[in-house]
N, C-alpha and C positions, 0 to 999 in steps of 0.2 A: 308494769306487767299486767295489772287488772284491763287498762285501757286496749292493748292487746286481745286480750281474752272477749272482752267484751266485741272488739271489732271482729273476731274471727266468728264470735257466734251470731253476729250481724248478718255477716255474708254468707252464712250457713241460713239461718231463716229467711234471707231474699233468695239465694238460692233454689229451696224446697220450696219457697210460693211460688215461683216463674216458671217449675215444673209441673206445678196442680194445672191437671186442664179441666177444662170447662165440663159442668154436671150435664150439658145440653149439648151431647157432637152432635157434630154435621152427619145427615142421613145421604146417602146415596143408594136412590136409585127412587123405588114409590111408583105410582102414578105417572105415567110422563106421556105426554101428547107430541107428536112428530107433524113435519111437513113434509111429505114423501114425492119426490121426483123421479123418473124415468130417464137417465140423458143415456146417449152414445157413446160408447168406449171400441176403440181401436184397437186390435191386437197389434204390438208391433216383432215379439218375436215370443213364439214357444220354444224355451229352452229346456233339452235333456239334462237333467241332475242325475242322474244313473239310470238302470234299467224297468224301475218300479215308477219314478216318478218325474215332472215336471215343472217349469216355473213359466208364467208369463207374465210378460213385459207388456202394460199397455196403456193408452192415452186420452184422458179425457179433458173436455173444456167445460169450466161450472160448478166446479166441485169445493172448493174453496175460494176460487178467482173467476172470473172471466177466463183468463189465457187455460190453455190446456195444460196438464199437471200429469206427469210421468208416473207412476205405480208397479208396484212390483206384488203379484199377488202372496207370494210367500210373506211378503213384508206386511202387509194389509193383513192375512190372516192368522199368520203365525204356523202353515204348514204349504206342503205343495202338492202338485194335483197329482193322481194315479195314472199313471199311462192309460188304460183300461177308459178314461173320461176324454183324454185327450184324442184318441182314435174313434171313441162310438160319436163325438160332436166336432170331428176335426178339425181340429182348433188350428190354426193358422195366420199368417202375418197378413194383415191387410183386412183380417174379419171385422164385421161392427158385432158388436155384444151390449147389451143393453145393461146398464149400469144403474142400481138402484141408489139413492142418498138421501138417507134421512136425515135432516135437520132438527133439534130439538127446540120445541115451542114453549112446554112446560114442565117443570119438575127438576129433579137433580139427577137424571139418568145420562150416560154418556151424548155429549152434545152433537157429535156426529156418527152416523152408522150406515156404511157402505157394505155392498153385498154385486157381485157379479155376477148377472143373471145366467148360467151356463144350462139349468136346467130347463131354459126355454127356448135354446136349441134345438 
């Protein structure tokens, strides 16, 4: 019964130490230097989500790969664009729109960071 005892509070103190983390986490974010590129993105459709807002679908080559890579802006930024944007820069299928791509050179900040130039419409 003791040999028992004894193994349960074995796997109880390797337990509690497998859960201690490190006195040194990992930082995110700091200081971080980029390599910023300009490439061409392609609208291929501006779609109505209701009457407030919209989504565009569009393509670019370079962004990750050579080949061109499909996008969805809602997806990329986590909202979708105001009607009121999509009318005053009329946005449409077939447009090029200048696609910015940050590459991260240094530091622990997010390694890639894209942005769609709309306000240079």
């Amino acid at each position: 019964m003791k040999g028992v005892s004894y193994l349960i509070a074995g796997i109880f103190i390797v337990g509690i130490a497998a859960c201690h983390e490190s006195s040194t986490p990992h930082v995110v974010g700091g200081s971080c230097t980029y390599t910023t590129r300009i490439i061409q993105a392609e609208i291929l459709s501006v779609d109505s989500i209701n009457i407030l807002y919209y989504d565009i679908k569009f393509t670019a080559s370079g962004v990750q790969k050579p080949e061109a890579d499909t996008f969805y802006y809602s997806r990329l930024y986590q909202r979708n664009i105001n009607s009121g944007m999509v009318h005053q820069k009329h946005l449409h299928a077939g447009q090029k729109v200048p696609f910015r791509v940050d590459n991260i050179q240094t530091g622990s900040c997010n390694p890639l960071v894209t942005r769609l130039l709309l306000d240079s419409l």
